[in-house]
C-alpha positions as CSV (number, residue, x, y, z in Angstrom):
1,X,34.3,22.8,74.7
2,X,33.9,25.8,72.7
3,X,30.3,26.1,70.6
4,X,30.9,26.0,66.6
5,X,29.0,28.8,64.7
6,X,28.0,27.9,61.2
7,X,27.7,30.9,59.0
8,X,26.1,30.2,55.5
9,X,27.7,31.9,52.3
10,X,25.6,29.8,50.1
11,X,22.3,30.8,49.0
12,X,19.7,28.7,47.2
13,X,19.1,30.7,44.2
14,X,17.3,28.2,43.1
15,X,13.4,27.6,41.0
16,X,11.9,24.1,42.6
17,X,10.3,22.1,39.9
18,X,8.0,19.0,40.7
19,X,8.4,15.7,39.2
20,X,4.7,15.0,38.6
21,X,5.0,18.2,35.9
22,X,7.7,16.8,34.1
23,X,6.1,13.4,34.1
24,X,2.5,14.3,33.7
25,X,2.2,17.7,32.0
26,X,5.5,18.7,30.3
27,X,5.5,16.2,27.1
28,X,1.7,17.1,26.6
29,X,1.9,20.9,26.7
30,X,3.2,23.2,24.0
31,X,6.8,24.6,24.7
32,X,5.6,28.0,24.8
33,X,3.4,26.8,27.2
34,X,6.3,25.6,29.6
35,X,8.3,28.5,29.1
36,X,5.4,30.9,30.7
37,X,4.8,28.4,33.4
38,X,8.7,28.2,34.4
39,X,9.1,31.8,34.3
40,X,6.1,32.2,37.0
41,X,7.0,29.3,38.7
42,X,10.7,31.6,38.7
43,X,9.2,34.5,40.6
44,X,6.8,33.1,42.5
45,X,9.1,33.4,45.6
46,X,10.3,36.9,44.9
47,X,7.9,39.2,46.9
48,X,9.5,42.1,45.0
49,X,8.5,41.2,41.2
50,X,6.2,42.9,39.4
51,X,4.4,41.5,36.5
52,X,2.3,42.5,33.5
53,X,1.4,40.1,30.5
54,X,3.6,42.8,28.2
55,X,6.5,42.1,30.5
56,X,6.3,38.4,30.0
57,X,5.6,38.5,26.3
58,X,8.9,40.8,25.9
59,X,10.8,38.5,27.9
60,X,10.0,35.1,26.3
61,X,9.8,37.1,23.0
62,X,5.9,36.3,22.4
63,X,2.6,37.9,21.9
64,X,0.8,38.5,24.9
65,X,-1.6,36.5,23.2
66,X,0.4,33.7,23.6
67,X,0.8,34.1,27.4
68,X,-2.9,34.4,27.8
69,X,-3.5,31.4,26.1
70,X,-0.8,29.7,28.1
71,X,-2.3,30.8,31.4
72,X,-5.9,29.3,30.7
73,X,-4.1,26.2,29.7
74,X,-2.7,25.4,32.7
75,X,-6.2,26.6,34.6
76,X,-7.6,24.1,32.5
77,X,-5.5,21.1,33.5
78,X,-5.6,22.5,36.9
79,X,-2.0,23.5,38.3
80,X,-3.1,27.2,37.8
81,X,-6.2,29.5,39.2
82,X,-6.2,33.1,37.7
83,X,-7.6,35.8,39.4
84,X,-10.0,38.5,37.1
85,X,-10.4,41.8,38.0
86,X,-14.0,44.6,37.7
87,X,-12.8,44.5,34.1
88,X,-12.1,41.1,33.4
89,X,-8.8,41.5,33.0
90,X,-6.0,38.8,35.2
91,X,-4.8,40.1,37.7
92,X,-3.6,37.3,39.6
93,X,-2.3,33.9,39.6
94,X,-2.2,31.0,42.2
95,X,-0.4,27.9,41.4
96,X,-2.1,24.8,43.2
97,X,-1.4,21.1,43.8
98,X,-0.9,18.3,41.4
99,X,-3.7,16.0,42.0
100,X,-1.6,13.3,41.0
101,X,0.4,13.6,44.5
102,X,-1.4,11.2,46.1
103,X,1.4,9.4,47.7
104,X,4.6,10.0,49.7
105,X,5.9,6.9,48.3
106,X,5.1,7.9,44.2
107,X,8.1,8.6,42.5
108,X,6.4,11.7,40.7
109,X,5.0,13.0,43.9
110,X,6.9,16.3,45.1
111,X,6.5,16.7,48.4
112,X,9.5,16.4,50.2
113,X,9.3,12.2,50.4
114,X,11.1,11.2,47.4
115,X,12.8,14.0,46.2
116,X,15.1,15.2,49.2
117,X,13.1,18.5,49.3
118,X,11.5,20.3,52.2
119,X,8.0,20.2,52.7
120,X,8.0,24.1,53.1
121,X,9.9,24.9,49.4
122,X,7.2,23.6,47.3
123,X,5.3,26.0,45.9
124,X,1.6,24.7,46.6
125,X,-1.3,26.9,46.9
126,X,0.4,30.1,47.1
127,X,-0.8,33.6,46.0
128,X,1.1,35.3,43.6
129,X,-0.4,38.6,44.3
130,X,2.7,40.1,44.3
131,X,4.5,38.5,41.8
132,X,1.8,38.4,39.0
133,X,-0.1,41.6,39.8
134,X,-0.7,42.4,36.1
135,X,-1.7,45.7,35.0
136,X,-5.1,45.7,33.0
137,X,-4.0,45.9,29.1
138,X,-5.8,45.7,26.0
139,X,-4.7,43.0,23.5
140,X,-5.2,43.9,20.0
141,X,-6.9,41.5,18.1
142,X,-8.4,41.6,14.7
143,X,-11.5,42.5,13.9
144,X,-13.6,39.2,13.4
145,X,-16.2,39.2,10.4
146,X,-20.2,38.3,11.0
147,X,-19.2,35.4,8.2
148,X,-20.1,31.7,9.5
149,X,-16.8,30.4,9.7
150,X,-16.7,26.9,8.1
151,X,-15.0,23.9,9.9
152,X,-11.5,23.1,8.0
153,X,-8.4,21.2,9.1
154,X,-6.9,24.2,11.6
155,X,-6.2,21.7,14.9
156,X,-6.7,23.5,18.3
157,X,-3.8,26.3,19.2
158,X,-3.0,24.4,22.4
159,X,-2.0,21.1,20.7
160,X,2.3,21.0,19.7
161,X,1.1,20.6,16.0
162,X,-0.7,24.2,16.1
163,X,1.9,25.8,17.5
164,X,4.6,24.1,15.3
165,X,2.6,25.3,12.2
166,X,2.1,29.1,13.8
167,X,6.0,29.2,14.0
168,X,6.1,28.1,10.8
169,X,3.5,29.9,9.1
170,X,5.1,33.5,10.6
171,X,8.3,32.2,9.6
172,X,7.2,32.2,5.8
173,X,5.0,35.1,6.4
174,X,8.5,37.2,7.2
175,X,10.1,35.9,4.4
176,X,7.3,36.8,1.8
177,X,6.7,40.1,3.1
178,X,10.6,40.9,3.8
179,X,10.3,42.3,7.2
180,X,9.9,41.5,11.0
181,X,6.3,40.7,11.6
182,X,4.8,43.2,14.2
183,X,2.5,42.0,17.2
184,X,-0.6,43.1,15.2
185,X,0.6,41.0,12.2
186,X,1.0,38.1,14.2
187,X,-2.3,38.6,15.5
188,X,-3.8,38.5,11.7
189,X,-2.3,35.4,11.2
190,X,-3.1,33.6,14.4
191,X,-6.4,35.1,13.6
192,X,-7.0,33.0,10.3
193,X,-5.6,30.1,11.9
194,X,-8.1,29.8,14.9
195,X,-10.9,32.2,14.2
196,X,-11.5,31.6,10.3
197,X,-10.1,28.0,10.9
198,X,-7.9,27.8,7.6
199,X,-5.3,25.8,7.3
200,X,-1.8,26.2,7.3
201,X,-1.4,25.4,3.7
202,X,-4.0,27.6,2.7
203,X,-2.7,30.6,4.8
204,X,0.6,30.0,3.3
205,X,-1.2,29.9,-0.1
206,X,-2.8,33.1,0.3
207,X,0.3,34.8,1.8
208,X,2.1,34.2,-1.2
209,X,-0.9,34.6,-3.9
210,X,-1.4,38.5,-2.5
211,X,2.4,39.0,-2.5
212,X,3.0,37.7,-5.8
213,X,0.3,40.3,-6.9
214,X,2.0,43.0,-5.5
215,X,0.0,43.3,-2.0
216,X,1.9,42.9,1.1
217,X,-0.5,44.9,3.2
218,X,-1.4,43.0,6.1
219,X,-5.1,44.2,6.1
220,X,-5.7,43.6,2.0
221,X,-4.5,39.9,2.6
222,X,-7.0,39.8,5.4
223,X,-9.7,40.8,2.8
224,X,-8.9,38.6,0.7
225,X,-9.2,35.4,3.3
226,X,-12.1,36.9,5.0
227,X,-13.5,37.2,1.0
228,X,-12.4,33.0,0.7
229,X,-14.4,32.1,3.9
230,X,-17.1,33.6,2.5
231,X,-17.3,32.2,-0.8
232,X,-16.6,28.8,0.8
233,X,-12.9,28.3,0.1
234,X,-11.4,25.5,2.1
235,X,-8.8,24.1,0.3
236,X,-5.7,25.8,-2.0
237,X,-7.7,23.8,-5.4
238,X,-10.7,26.3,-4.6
239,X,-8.6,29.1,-4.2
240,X,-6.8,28.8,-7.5
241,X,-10.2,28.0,-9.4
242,X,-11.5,31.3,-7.3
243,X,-8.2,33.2,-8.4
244,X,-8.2,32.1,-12.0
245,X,-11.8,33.3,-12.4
246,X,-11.0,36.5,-11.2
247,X,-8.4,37.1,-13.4
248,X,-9.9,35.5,-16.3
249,X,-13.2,38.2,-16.0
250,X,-10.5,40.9,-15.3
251,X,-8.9,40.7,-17.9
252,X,-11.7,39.9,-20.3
253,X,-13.2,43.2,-19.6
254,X,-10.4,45.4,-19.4
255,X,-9.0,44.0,-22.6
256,X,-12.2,44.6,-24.2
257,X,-12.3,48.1,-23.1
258,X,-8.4,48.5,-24.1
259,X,-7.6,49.2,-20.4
260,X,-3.5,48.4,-20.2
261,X,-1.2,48.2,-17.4
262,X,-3.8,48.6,-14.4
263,X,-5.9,46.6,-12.4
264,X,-9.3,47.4,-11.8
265,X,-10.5,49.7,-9.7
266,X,-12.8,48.8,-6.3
267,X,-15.8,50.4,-8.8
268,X,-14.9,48.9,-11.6
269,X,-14.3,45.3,-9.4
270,X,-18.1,45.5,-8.2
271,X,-19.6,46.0,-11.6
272,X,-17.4,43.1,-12.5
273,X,-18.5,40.6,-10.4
274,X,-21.8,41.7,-10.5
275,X,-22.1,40.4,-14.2
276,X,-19.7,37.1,-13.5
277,X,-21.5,36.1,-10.2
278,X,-24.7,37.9,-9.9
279,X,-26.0,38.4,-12.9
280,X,-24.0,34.2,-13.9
281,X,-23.0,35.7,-17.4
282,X,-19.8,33.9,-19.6
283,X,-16.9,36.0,-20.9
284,X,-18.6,36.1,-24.4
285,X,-21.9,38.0,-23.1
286,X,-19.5,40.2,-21.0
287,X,-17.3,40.6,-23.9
288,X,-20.1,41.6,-26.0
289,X,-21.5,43.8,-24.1
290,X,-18.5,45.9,-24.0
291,X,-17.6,45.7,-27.6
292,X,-21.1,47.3,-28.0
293,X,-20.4,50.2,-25.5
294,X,-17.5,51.1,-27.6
295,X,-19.3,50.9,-30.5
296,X,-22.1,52.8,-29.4
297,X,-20.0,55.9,-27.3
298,X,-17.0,55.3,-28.4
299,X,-15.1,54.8,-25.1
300,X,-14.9,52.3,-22.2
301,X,-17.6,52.7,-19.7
302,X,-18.6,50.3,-17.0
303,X,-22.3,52.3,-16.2
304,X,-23.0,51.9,-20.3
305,X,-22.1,48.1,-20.0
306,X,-24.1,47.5,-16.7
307,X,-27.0,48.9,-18.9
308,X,-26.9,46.7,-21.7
309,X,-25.9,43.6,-19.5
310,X,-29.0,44.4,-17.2
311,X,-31.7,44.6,-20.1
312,X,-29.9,41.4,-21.1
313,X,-30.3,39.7,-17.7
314,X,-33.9,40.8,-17.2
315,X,-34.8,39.2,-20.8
316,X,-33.0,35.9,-19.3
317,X,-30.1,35.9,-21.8
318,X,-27.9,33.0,-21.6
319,X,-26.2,32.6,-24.4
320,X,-24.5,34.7,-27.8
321,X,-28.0,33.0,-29.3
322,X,-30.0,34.6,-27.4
323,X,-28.6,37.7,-28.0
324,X,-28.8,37.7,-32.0
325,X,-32.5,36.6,-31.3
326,X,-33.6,39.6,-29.2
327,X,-31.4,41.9,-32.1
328,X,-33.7,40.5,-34.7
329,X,-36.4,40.4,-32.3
330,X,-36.1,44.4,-31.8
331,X,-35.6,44.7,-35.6
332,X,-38.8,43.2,-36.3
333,X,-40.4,45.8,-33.9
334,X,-38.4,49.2,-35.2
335,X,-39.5,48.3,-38.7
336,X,-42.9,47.6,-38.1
337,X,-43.3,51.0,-36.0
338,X,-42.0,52.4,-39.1
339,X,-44.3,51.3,-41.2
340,X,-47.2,52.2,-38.6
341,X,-46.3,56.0,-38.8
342,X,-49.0,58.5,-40.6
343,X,-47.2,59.5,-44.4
344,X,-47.8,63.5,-44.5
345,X,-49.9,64.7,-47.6
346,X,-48.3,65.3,-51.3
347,X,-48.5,69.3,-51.4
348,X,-49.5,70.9,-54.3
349,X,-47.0,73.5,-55.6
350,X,-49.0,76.6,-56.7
351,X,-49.7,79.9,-55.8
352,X,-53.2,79.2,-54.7
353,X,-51.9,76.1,-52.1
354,X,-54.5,78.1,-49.2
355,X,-57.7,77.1,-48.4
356,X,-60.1,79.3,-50.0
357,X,-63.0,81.3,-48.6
358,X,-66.4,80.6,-49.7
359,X,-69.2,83.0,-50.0
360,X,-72.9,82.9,-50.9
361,X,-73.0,85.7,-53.6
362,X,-77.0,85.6,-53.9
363,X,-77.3,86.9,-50.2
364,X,-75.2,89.2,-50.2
365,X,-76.7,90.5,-53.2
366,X,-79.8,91.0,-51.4
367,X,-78.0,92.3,-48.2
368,X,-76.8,95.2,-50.6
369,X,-80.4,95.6,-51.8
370,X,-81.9,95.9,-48.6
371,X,-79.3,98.7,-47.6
372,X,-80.1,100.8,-50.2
């Protein structure tokens, strides 16, 4: 009898994925999250890949951010280990076993029992050095401020409600600022989301607030939420009251000074808010002040205003009141220096108006006698 030989055609190009993730870790992670963890768990077996976070962010069209945060994800619910190199940077990963295996007879277990696998195609415990050798790279990032960042409604980024309002959030971003957001845009954004913890309705707010002003720069609107952290703004209500009063002292000033069609300049912004928030003054004391300083020089000028506003601060001026006191308070005093100054002397008008000599005729009478 002659001996058969079988000649497989067929290859299993194939990724292997265990039950126990899709019924113990899939519904809980966010989809960005699975997508990085099915493309490793893709190449794990393929001795020839090569991999760099840059490579897997262009690939599922992410920011490498996003993969990093995906990969301490899974090291934190344990089916990953990541490997660091003298720099810190990953440079390897290592998937390892589901503790939930405990069983051959669990349904969700993945080893070979149940699920009409091998034993030797799971991939447990085995080194990716080859597959997820990741060349060290820099991840931009934006600067973060020395501000105490207040505790608002931003939820953790790993959660499916974070990531659902990042989407959305640079989604609108694009469609304000009419262009494809570039990785250090999305950075910004991600940045006020989980660094300056603002939520997404107030990002969204202040998107459209600096575009509707005419500033689409990515690092003005930055500024400006760094500037609303700072001053406490948590909520869109603050912002408008923050927004109005900015505008309201801006154009107070400018329209006293007869400043059209500008805003003011950085300068001219300090000394502004300076008198508003420093110095706690109304929009009648400001709008006094410069009245006075056109009154006085004829022309708008911020340094002449400051001066006036500055005497009024130190004599703890409060009110338009207060200000017609001190007037008549500094009348009072001009007209009573006045009336201390000397009056010169009534000259008389003659030809003699010199003071005469004086001489003792008798002596010199006798001075002449004795010469003689």
């Amino acid at each position: 009898m002659k001996t058969l030989v079988l000649k497989n055609n067929f290859q299993m190009n194939m990724t292997m994925l265990p039950n126990s993730f899709v019924d113990h870790y899939m519904a809980n992670a966010n989809g960005e999250f699975v997508k990085v963890y099915l493309f490793l768990l893709r190449h794990v077996e393929d001795a020839a890949s090569s991999l760099s976070i840059s490579m897997i962010a262009d690939y599922l069209n992410n920011t490498e951010n996003d993969v990093l945060r995906a990969f301490r994800y899974w090291e934190s619910v344990g089916l990953l280990r990541l490997g660091h190199g003298p720099d810190g940077g990953i440079t390897a990963v290592e998937f390892l076993r589901d503790e939930e295996e405990n069983t051959c007879g669990d349904t969700t277990d993945f080893s070979g029992c149940t699920s009409g696998y091998p034993q030797d195609s799971i991939p447990t415990q085995t080194p990716v050095a080859p597959v997820t050798e990741f060349r060290s790279e820099a991840v931009s990032a934006p600067v973060e401020s020395s501000i105490q960042t207040p505790v608002s409604n931003a939820v953790p980024l790993d959660t499916f409600r974070a990531q659902k309002e990042i989407k959305s959030l640079l989604f609108i971003t694009e469609q304000y600022l009419g262009k494809t957001l570039t990785h250090t845009d999305v950075d910004t954004i991600t940045y006020f989301y989980d660094t300056l913890h603002m939520s997404a309705d107030l990002i969204e707010y202040l998107i459209e607030s600096c575009v509707e002003n005419g500033h689409k720069s990515m690092h003005y609107i930055q500024k400006v939420a760094i500037s609303w952290v700072e001053n406490g703004v948590e909520t869109i209500s603050q912002a408008k009251e923050q927004a109005a009063a900015y505008s309201r002292n801006c154009y107070t000033v400018l329209n006293a000074f007869g400043i059209k069609n500008r805003g003011p300049a950085s300068s001219e912004l300090e000394y502004i808010n300076k008198w508003a928030d420093t110095y706690g003054f109304s929009t009648d004391i400001i709008q006094e002040a410069c009245r006075r300083t056109i009154s006085a020089i004829h022309q708008p000028s911020f340094e002449y205003a400051d001066s006036i506003l500055t005497k009024w601060y130190e004599c703890n001026i409060h009110h338009l009141t207060d200000i017609n006191a001190l007037d008549h308070e500094f009348q009072k005093e001009r007209s009573l220096h006045r009336s201390l100054v000397t009056k010169p002397k009534n000259v008389t008008r003659n030809l003699n108006n010199f003071e005469r000599r004086s001489y003792d005729m008798d002596s010199l009478e006798e001075q002449l006698l004795k010469s003689n």
